[in-house]
Z-matrix of the N, CA and C atoms (Angstrom, degrees):
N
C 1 1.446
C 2 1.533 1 109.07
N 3 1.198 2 117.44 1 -27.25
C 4 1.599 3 121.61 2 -170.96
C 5 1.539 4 97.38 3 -79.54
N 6 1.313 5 117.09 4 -46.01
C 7 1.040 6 115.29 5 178.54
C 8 1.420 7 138.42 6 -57.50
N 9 1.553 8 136.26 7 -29.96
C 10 1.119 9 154.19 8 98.45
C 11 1.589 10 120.73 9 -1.25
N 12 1.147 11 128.30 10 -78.73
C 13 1.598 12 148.69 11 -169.32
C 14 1.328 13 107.92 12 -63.71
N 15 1.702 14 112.95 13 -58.52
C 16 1.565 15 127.48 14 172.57
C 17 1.395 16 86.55 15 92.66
N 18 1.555 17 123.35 16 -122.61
C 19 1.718 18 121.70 17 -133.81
C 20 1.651 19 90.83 18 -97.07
N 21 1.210 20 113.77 19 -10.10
C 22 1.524 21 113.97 20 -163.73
C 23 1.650 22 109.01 21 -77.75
N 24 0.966 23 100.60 22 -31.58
C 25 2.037 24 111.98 23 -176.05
C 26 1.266 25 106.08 24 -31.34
N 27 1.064 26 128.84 25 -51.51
C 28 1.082 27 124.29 26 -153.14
C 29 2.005 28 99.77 27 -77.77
N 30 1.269 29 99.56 28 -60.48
C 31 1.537 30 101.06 29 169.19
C 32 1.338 31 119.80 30 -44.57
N 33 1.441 32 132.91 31 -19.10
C 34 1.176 33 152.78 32 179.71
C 35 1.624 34 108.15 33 -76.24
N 36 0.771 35 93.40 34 -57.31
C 37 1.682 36 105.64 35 -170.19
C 38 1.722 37 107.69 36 -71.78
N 39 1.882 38 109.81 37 -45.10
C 40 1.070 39 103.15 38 171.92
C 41 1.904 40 118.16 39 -53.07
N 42 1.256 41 115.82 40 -46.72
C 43 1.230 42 132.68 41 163.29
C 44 1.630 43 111.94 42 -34.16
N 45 0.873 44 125.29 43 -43.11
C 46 1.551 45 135.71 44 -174.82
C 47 1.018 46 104.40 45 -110.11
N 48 1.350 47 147.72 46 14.67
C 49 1.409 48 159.76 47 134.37
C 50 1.551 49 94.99 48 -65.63
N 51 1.609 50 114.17 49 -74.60
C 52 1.712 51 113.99 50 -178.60
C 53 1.308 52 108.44 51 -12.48
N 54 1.764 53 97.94 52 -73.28
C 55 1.795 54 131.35 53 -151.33
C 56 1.791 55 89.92 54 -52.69
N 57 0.872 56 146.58 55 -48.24
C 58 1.390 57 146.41 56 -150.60
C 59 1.613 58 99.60 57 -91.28
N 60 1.266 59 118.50 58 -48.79
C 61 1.396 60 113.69 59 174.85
C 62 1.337 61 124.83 60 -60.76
N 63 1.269 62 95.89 61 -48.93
C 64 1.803 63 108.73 62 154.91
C 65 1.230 64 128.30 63 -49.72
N 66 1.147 65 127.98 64 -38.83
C 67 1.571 66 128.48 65 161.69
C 68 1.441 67 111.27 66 -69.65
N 69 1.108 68 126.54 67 -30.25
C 70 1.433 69 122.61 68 -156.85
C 71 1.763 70 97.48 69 -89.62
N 72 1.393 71 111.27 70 -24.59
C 73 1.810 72 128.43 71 172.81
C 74 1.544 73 97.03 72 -62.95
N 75 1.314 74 120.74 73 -50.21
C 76 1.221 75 137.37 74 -165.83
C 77 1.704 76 117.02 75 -62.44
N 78 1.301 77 112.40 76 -43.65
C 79 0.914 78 116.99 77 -179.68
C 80 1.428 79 116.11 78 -87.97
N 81 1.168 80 110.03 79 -26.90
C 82 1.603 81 118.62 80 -174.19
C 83 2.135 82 103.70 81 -66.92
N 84 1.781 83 90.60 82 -43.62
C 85 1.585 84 104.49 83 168.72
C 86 1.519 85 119.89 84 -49.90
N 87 1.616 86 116.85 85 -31.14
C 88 1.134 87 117.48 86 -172.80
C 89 1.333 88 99.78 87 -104.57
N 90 1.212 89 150.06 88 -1.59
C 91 1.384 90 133.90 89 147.23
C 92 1.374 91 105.67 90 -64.63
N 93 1.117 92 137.49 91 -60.05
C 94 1.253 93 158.24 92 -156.76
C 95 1.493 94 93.90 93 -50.04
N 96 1.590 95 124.76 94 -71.53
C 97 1.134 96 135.25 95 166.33
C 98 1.844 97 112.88 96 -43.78
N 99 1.387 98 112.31 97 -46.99
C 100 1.726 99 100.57 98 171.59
C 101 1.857 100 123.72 99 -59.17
N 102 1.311 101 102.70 100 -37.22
C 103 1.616 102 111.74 101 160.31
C 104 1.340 103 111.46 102 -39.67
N 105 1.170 104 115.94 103 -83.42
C 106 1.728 105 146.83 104 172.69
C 107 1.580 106 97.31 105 -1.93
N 108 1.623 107 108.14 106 -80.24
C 109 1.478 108 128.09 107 171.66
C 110 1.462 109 123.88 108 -49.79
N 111 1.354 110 103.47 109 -34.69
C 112 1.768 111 111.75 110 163.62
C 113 1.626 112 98.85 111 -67.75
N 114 0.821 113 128.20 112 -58.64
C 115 1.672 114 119.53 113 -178.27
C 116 0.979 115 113.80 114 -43.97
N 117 1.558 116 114.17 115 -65.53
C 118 1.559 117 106.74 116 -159.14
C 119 1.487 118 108.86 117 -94.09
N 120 1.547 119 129.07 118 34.32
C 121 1.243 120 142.97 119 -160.50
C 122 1.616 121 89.32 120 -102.53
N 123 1.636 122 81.93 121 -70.84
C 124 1.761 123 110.36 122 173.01
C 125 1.785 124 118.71 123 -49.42
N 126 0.986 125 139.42 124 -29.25
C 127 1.498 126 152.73 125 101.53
C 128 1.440 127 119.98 126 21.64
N 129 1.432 128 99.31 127 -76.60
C 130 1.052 129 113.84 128 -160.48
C 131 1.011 130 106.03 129 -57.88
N 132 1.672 131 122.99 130 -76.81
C 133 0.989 132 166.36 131 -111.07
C 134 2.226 133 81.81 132 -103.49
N 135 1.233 134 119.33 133 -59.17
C 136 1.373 135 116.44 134 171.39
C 137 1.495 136 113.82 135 -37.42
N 138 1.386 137 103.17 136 -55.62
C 139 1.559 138 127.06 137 172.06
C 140 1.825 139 112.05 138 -25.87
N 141 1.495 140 96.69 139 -55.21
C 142 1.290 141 112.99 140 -149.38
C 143 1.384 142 101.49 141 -103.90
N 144 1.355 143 122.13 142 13.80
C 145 1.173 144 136.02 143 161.80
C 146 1.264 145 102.63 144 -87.63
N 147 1.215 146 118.81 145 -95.60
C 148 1.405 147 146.09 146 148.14
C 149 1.756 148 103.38 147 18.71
N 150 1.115 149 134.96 148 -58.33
C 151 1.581 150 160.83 149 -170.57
C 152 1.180 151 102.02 150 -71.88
N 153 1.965 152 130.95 151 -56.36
C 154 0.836 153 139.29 152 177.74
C 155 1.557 154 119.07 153 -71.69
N 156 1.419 155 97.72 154 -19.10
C 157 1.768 156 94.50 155 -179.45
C 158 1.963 157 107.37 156 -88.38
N 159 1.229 158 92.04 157 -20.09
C 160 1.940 159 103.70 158 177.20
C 161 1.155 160 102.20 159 -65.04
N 162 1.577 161 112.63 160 -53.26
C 163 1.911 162 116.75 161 178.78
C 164 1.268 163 101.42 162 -46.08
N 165 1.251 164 127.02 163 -41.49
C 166 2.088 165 111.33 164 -151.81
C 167 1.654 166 82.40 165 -93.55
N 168 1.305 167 134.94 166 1.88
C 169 1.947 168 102.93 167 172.67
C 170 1.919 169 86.99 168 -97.60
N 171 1.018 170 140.79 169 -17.74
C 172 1.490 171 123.80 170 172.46
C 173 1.230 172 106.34 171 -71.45
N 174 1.844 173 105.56 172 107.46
C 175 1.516 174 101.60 173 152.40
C 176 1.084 175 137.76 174 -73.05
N 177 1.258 176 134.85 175 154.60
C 178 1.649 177 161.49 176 -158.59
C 179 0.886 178 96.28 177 -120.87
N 180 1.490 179 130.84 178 121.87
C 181 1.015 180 134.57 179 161.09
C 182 1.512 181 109.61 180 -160.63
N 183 1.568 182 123.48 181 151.93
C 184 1.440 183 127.88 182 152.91
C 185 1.394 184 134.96 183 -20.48
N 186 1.156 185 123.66 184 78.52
C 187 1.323 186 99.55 185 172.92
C 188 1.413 187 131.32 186 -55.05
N 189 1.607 188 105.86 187 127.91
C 190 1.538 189 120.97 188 -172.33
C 191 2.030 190 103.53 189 -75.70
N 192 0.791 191 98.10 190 159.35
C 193 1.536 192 104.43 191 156.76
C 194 1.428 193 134.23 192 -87.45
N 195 1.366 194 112.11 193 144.30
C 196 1.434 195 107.10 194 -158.68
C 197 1.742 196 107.27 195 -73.38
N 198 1.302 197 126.46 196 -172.10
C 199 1.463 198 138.23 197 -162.05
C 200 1.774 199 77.43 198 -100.28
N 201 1.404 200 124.93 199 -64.73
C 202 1.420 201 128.70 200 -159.84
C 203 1.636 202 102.06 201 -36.44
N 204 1.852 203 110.07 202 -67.52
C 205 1.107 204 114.82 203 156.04
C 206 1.461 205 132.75 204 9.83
N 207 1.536 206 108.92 205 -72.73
C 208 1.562 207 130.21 206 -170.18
C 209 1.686 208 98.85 207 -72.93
N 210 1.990 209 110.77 208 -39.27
C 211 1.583 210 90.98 209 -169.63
C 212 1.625 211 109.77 210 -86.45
N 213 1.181 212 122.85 211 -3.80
C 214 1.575 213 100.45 212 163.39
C 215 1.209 214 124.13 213 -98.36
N 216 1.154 215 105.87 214 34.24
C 217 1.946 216 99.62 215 163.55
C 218 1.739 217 95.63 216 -82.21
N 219 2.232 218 88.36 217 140.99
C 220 1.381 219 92.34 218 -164.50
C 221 1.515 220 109.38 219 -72.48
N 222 1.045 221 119.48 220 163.86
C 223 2.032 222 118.49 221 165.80
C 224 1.533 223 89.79 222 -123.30
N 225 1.671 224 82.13 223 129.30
C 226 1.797 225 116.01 224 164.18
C 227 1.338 226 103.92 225 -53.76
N 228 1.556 227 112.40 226 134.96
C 229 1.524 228 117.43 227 174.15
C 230 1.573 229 104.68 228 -113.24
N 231 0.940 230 134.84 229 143.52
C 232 1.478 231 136.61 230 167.11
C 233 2.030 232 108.56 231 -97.17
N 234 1.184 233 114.23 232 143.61
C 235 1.450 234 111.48 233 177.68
C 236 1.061 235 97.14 234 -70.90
N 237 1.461 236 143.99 235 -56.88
C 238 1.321 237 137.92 236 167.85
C 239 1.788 238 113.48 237 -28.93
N 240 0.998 239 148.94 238 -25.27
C 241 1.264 240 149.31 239 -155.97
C 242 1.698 241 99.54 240 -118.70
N 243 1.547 242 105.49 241 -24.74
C 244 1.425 243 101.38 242 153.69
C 245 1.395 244 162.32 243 -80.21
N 246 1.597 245 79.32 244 -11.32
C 247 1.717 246 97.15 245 -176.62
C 248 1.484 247 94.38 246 -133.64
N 249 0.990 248 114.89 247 154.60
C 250 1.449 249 135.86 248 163.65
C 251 1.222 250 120.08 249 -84.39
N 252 1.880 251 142.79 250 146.84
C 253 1.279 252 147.12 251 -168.33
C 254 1.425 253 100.37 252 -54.86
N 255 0.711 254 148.94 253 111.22
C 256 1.783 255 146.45 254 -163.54
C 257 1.195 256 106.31 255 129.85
N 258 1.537 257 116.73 256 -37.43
C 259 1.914 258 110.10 257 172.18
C 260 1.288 259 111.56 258 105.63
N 261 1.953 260 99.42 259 -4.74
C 262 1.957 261 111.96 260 -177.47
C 263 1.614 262 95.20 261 -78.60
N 264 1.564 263 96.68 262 147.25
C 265 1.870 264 121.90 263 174.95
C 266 1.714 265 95.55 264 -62.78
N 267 1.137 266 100.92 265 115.88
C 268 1.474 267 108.84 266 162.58
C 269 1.548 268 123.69 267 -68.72
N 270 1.464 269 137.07 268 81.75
C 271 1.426 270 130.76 269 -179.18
C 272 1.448 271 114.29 270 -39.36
């Protein structure tokens, strides 16, 4: 290679020394990063169990109507039912 290149080889090689270290950073980064995603995959997915099992203890159900509800419906009064034969307020 020196022979070919002449004075440069050496700068060459250092250069392709870089390139290899750099890949080898690179790849180690991208395992590193595939872990990462295995974690928080596994995470998730616990998560989203977990969430779904909280939903099934909330019951669903109809809301009923209250008792209060039922006591103010109005009742018809008659004046007759108010006063007594005499014309006195019936308590």
């Amino acid at each position: 290679m020196q022979e070919k290149l002449g004075e440069s080889a050496g700068v060459i090689a250092d250069d392709i020394g870089l390139l290899i270290t750099g890949n080898a950073n690179t790849q180690k980064a991208l395992v590193a990063k595939d872990e990462e995603i295995k974690r928080l995959t596994s995470t998730n997915e616990k998560l989203v169990l977990a969430n779904g099992n909280l939903l099934k203890q909330i019951p669903v159900e109809k809301s009923l109507p209250t008792k209060e509800a039922e006591v103010e419906k109005p009742q018809s009064i008659n004046l007759s039912d108010a006063f007594d034969a005499r014309g006195n307020f019936i308590r």
